[in-house]
C-alpha positions as CSV (number, residue, x, y, z in Angstrom):
1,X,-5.8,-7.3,-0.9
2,X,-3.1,-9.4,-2.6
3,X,-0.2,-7.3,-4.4
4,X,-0.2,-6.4,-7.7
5,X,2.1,-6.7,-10.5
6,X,2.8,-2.8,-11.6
7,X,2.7,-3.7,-15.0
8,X,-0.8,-3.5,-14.9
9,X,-1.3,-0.1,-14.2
10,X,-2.0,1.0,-17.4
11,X,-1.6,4.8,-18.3
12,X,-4.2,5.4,-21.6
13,X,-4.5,8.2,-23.9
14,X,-8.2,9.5,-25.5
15,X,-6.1,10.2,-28.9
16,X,-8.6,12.1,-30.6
17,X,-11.4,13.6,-27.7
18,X,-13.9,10.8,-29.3
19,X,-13.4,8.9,-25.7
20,X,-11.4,5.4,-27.2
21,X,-8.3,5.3,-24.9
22,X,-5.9,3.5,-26.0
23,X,-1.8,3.2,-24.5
24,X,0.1,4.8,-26.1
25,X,3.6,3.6,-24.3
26,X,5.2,0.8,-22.2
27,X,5.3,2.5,-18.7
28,X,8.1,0.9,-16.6
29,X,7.5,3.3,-13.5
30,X,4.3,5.5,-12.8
31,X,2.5,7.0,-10.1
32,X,-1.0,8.9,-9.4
33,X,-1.0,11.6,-6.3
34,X,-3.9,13.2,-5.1
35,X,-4.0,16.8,-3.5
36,X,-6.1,19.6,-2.2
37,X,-5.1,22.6,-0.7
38,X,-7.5,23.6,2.6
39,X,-9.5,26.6,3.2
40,X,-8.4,28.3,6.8
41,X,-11.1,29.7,8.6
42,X,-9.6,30.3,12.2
43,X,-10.9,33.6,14.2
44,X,-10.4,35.4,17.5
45,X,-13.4,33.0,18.8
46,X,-11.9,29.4,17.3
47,X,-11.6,27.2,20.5
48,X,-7.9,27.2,22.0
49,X,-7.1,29.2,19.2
50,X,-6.4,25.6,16.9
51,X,-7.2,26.1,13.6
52,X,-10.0,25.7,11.6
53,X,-10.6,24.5,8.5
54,X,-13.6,24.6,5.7
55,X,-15.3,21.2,4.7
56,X,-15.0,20.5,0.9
57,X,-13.1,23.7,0.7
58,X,-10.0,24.6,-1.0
59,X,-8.4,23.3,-5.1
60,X,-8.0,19.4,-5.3
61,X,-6.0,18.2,-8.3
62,X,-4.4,15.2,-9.6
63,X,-0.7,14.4,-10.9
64,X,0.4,11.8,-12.9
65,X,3.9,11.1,-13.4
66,X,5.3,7.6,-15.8
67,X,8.3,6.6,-17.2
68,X,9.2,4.5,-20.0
69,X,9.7,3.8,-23.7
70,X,7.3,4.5,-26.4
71,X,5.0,1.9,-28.2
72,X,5.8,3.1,-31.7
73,X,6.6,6.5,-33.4
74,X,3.0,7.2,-33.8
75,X,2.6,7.6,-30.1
76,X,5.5,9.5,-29.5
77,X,4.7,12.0,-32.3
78,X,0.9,12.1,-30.5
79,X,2.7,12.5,-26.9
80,X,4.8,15.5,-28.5
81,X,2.3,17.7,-30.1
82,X,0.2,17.4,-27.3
83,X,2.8,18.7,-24.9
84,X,3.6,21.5,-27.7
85,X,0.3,22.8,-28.2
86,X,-0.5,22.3,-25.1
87,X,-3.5,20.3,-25.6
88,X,-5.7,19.4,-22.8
89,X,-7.2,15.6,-23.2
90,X,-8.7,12.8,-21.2
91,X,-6.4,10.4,-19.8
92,X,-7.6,7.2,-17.6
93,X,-4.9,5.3,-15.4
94,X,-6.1,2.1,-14.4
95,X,-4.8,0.9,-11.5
96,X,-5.4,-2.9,-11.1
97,X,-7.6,-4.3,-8.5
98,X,-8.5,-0.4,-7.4
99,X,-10.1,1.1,-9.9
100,X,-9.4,3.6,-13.1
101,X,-9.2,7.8,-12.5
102,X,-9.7,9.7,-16.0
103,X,-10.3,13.2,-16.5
104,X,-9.1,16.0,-18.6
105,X,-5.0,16.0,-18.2
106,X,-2.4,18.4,-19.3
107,X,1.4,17.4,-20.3
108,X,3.5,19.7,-18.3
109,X,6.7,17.9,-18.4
110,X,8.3,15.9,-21.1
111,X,11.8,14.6,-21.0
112,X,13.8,12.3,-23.0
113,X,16.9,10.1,-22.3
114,X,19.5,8.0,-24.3
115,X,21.7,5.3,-23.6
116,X,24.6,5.0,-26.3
117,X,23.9,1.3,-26.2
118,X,20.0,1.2,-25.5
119,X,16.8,2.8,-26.3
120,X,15.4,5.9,-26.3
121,X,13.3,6.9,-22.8
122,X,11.2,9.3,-21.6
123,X,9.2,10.7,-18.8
124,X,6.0,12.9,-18.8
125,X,4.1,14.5,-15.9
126,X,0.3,15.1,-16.4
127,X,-1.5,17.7,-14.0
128,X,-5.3,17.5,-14.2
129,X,-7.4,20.2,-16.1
130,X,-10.9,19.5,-14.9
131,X,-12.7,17.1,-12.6
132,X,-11.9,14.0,-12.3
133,X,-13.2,11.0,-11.9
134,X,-12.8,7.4,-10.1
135,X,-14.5,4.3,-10.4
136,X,-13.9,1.3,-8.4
137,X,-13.4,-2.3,-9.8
């Protein structure tokens, strides 16, 4: 697989729950970790005593972290009442040459930074709320 430019990881917004994405800022760093927690089920009779762990057991989840400036001030005011109210809505990332992960996301962190002589940043976590989803390019 060749490399990719990372300006075309895309991180979308379903603005109103009707399922039309659409980005909603220019992203200059983001990233997409995947987790899930494991399910011990070592006893007196597990060989050597090495632990033992449940298949498909355990919480999975999914982060998603960007930084960047916003497209216009409709986006940011979108962006900021979501995190308020803490709305949960579908997000995709699509991750070029990969695939694209949506599912139901959840602001948890919004920041914002100024430069006196440059423009106004921010960055926003998303933790997943639901399943989610992959499919493959």
């Amino acid at each position: 697989m060749a490399a990719q430019s990372g300006k075309n990881m895309l991180l979308k917004l379903d603005q109103t729950g009707s399922g039309s994405f659409l980005t909603v800022a220019g992203l200059r760093t983001r990233a997409l970790a995947f987790n899930a927690s494991t399910v011990d089920t070592t006893d007196q009779e597990s060989a050597g005593r090495w632990r033992e762990l449940l298949a498909g057991g355990g919480v999975k989840r999914a982060s998603v972290t960007g930084a960047g400036v916003f497209k216009d001030t409709t986006s940011d005011a979108q962006v900021r009442a979501l995190f308020f109210a803490g709305t949960i809505r579908d997000w995709q990332l699509i991750i070029p040459d990969f695939g694209t992960v949506q599912g139901p996301f959840q602001i948890v962190a919004l920041e914002f930074a100024a430069d006196h002589a440059g423009e106004v940043t921010f960055d926003l976590a998303l933790e997943s709320a639901g399943e989610v989803t992959f499919a493959a390019i």
